[in-house]
PLY file of the C-alpha trace (Angstrom):
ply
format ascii 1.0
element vertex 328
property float x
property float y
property float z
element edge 327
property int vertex1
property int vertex2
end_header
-26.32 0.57 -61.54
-25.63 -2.99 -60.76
-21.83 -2.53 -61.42
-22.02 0.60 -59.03
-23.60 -1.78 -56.46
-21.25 -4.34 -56.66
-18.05 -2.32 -56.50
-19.79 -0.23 -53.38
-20.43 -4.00 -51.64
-16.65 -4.85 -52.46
-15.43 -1.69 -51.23
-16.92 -2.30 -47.98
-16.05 -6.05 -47.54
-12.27 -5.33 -48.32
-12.52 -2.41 -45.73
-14.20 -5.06 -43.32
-11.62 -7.59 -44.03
-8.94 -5.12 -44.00
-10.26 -3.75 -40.56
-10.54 -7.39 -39.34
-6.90 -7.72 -40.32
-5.58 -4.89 -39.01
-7.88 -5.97 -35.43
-5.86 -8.99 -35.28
-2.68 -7.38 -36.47
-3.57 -4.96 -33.59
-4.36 -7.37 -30.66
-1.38 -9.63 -31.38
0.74 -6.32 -30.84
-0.68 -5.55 -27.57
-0.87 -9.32 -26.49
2.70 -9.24 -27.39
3.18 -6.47 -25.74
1.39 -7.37 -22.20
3.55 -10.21 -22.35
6.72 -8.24 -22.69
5.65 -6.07 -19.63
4.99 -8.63 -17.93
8.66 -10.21 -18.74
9.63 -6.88 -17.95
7.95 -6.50 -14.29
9.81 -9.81 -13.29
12.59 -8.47 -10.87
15.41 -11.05 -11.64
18.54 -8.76 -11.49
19.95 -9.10 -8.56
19.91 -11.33 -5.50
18.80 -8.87 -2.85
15.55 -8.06 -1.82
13.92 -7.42 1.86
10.29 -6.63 3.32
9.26 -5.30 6.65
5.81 -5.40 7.88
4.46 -3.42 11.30
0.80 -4.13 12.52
1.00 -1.02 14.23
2.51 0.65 17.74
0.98 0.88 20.86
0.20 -1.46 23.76
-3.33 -2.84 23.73
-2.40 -6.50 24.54
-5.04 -7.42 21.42
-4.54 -10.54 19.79
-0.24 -9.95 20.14
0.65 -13.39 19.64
-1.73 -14.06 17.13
-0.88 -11.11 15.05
3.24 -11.66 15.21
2.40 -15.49 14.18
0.12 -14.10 11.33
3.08 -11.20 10.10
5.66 -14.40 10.01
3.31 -16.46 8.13
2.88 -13.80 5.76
6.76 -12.70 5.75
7.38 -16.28 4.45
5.21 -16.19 1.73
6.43 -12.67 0.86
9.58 -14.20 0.62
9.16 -16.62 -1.77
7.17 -14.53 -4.08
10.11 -12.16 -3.97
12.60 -14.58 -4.98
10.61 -15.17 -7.55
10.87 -11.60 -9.34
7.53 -9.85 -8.11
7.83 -6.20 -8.10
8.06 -3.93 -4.74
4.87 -2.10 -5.02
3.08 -5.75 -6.15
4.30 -7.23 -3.00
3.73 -4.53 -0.80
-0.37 -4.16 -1.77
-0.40 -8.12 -1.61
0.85 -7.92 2.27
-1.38 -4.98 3.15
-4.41 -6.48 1.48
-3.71 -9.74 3.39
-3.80 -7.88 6.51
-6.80 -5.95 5.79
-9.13 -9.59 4.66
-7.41 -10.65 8.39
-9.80 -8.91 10.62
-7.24 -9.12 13.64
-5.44 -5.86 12.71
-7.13 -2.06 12.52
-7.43 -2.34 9.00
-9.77 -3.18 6.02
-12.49 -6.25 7.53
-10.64 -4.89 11.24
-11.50 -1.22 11.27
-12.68 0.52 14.11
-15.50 2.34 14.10
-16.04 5.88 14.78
-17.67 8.20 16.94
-21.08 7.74 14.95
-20.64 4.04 14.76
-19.42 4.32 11.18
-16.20 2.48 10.10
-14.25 5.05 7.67
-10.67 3.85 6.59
-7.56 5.03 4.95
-5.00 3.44 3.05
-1.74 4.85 0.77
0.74 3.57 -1.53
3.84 4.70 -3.74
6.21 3.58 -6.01
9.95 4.82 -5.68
10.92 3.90 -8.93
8.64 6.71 -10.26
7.45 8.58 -7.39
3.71 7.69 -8.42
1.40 7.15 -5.57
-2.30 6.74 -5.04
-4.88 7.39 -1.87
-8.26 7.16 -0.69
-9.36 8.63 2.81
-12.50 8.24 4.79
-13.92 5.43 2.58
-16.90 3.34 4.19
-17.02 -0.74 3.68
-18.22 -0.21 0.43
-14.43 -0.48 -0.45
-13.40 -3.85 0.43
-9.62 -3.41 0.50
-8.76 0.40 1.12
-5.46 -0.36 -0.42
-6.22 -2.26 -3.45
-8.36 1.24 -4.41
-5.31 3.76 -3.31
-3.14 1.15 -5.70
-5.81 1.58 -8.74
-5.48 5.18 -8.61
-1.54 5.16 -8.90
-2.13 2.94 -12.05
-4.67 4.70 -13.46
-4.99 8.31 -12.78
-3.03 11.61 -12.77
-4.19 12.22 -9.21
-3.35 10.71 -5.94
-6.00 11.20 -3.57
-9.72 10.48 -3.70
-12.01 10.97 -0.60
-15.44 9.57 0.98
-17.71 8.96 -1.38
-16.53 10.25 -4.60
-13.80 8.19 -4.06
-15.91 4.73 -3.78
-17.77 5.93 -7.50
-14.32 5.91 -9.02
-13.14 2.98 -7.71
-16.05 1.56 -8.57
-16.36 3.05 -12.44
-12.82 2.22 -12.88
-11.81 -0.76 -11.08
-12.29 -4.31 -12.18
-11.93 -6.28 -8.60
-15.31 -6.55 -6.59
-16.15 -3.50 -4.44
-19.19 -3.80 -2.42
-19.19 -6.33 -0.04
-22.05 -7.48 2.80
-21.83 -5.12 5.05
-21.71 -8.27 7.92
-18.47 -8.79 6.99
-17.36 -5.66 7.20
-19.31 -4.07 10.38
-16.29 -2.86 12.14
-15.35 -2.84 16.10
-15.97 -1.21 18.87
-13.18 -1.57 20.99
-11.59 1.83 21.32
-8.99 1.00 23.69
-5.64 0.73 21.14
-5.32 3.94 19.04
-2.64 2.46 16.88
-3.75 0.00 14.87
-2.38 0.39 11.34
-0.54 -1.90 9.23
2.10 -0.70 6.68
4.32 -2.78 4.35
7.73 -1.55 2.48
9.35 -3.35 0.22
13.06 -3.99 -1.64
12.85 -6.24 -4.98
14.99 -7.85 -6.81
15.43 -4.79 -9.41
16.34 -2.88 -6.49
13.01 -0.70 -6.41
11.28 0.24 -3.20
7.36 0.57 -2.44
5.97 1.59 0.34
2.03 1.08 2.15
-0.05 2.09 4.59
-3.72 1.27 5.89
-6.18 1.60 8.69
-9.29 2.26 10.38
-8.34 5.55 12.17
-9.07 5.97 15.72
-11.79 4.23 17.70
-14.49 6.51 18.56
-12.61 9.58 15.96
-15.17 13.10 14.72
-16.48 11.62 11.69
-14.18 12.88 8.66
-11.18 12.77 10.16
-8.14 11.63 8.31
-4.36 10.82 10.20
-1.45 10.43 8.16
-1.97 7.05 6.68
-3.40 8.12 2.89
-0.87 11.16 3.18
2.26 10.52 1.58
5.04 11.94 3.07
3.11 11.92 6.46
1.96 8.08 6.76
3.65 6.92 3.33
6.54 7.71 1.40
9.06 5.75 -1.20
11.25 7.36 -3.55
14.69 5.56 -5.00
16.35 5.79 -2.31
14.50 4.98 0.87
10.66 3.68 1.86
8.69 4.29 4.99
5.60 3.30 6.55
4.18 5.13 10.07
1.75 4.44 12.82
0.86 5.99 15.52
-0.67 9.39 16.63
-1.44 11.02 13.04
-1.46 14.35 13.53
2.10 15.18 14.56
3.05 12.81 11.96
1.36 15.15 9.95
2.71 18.24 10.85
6.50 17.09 10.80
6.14 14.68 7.42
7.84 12.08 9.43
7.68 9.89 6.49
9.37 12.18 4.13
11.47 13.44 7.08
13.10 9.99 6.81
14.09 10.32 3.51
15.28 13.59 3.91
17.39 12.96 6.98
18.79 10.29 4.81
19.35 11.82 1.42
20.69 15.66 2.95
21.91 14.94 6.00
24.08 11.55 4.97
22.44 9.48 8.07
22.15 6.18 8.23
18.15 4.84 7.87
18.37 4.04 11.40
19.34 7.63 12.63
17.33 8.89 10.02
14.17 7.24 11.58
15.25 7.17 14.90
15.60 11.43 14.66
12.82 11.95 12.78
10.90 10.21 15.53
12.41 11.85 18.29
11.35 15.36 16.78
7.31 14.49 17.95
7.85 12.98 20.99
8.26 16.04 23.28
5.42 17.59 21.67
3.02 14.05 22.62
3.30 12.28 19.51
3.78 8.68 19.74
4.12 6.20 17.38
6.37 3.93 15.18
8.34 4.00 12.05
9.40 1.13 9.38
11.73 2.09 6.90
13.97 0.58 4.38
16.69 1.79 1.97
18.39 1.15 -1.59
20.95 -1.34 0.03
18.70 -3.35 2.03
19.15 -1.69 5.56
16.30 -1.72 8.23
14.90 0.84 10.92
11.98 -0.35 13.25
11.94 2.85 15.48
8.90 3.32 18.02
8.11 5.20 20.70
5.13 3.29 22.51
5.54 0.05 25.00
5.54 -1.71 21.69
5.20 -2.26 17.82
4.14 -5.59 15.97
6.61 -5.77 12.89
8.64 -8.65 11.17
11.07 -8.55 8.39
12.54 -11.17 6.06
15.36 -10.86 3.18
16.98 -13.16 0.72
19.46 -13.66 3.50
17.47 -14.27 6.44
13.99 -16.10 7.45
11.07 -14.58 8.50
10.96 -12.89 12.21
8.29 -11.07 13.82
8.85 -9.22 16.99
6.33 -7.42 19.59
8.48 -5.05 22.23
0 1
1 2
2 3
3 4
4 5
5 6
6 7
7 8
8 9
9 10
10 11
11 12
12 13
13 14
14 15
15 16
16 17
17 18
18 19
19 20
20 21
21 22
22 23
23 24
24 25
25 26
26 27
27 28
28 29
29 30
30 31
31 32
32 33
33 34
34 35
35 36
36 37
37 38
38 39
39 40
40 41
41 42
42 43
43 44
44 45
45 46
46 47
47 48
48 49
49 50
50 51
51 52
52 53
53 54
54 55
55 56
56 57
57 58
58 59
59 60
60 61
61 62
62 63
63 64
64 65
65 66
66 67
67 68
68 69
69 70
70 71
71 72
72 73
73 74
74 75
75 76
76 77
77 78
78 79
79 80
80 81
81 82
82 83
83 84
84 85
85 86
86 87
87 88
88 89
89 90
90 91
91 92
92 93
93 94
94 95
95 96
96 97
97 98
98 99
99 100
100 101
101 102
102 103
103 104
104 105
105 106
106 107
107 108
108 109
109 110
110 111
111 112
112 113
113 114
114 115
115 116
116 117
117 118
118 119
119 120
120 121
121 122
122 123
123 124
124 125
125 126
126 127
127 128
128 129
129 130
130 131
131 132
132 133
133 134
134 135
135 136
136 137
137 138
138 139
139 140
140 141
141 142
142 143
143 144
144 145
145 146
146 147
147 148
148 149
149 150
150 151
151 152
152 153
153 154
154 155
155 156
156 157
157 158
158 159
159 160
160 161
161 162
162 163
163 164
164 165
165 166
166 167
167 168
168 169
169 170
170 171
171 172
172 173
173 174
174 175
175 176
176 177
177 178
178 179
179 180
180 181
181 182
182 183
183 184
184 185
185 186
186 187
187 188
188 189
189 190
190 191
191 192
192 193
193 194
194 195
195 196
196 197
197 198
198 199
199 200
200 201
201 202
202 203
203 204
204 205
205 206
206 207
207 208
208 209
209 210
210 211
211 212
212 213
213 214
214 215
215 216
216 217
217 218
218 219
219 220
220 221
221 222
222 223
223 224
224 225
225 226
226 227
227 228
228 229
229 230
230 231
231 232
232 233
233 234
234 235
235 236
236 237
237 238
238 239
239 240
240 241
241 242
242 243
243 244
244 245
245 246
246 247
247 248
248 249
249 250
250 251
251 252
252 253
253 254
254 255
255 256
256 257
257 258
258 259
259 260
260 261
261 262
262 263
263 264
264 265
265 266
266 267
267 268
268 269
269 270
270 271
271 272
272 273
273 274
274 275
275 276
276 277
277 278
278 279
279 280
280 281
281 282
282 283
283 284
284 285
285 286
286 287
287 288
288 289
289 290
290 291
291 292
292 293
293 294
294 295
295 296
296 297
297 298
298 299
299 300
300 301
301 302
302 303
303 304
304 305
305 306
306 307
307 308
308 309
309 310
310 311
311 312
312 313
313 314
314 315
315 316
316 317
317 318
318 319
319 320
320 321
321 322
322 323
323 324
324 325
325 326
326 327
């Protein structure tokens, strides 16, 4: 009986140690691993790379100078991190977030509230290099950074968009970043006066991927549950490995013609370059009232900055050129 004991209490120690063994045999592997990704997500390949920012179209007189100075600012450190090797889609939800913890844009801590008093934002993002793209729409300030919650759901789930509040519970099972805030900081305006108030963000790296952004606080004084084209890709958003785009402007005819994805089809079918691709696909809503602006970007590092409104904060910056941020 004793013998019977004894090889039982050895069994289970060399299955402990054995288990223990394989543990560490395991986690090496995957620190090894993360590490390799990691090596692997550093864009080093080539010298070219190029961001463009917008802070959205209209022509509230708002905080103008203060905005462009902020976009430049921000353009400059973009730039560096990009020479650096930081992925597309990295970059792009580090600009928008910026923009969003600014309070000076209609975004994130900036939002406009709606018709009930309520802020309720909207924020997209996608990949090009593998078409994966995640959403949330009509989110309150219980999400601190719309965009940092569309990004988790491109890395983590099989869908794209999540909505109100099912969308804050998932963000807040899955995420790890801090989601509620104090709702001081995050109260929202009132000012109703500018309509177009989004910020977007596309990106070029250095492996010659392109990511593209989009986030804002919707219309001032909008129904409650609306949603414009901001968390819709291929209406607000769109990136594939070819060309990226970010809109602003009136939603819903952005909306109904995919002027996002119109962009890259112009481009892709039609051979056009990505300024006549913008520039048309923008001219197809304006006789029906849409106005707006466009930012796109393709695989070689060209630029469109179409808009139809008295004007459109953007900037750009490239390996090649330094930071500039323009207004009309």
């Amino acid at each position: 009986m004793k013998t019977i004991r004894v090889t039982i209490l050895s069994l289970c120690l060399l299955f402990a140690t054995g288990s223990f063994a394989f543990h560490l045999t395991f986690s090496s592997k995957k620190v090894a691993a993360e590490k390799q990704l990691v090596e692997i997500e550093k864009c080093t390949q080539r010298e070219k790379f190029v961001l463009v920012i917008h802070g959205g179209a209209g022509h509230k007189e708002y905080k103008l100078k203060e905005r462009a100075a902020f976009i430049k600012d921000l353009l400059a450190h973009c730039k560096r991190v990009l020479h650096d090797g930081e992925t597309s889609l990295e970059v792009v939800h580090f600009a928008i977030k910026e923009m969003e913890d600014s309070g000076i844009f209609n975004a994130g801590k900036g939002s406009i509230k709606n018709k009930d008093g309520v802020v309720e934002m909207d924020a997209s993002i996608m990949d090009g290099k593998n078409m994966r793209a995640g959403a949330v729409a009509s989110v309150s300030i219980k999400i601190k950074n719309p965009i940092t919650a569309a990004k988790l759901i491109l890395e983590t789930s099989d869908n794209v968009m999540f909505v109100g509040e099912n969308a804050e519970k998932y963000v807040k099972r899955i995420g790890s970043f801090d989601v509620d805030i104090n709702p001081k900081d995050r109260s929202g305006h009132s000012d109703t006066a500018n309509p177009h108030g989004t910020v977007g963000c596309i990106a070029l790296d250095r492996c010659g991927n392109l990511a593209a952004g989009t986030s804002t606080g919707g219309f001032g004084r909008k129904i409650p549950g609306r949603v414009g084209d901001s968390p819709i890709i291929g209406a607000g958003t769109y990136a594939n490995d070819r060309v990226a785009v970010s809109c602003t402007g009136h939603g819903e005819y952005f909306i109904r013609w995919a002027v996002a994805h119109d962009v890259a089809a112009l481009y892709s079918y039609k051979n056009l370059t990505i300024a006549d691709a913008a520039k048309q696909a923008l001219d197809k809503i304006e006789p029906h009232g849409g106005t707006g602006g466009i930012i796109a970007l393709d695989s070689a590092g060209n630029i469109a900055t179409p808009f139809n409104t008295k004007g459109m904060i953007r900037g750009s910056v490239s390996n090649t050129s330094e930071p500039r941020a323009a207004i009309y």
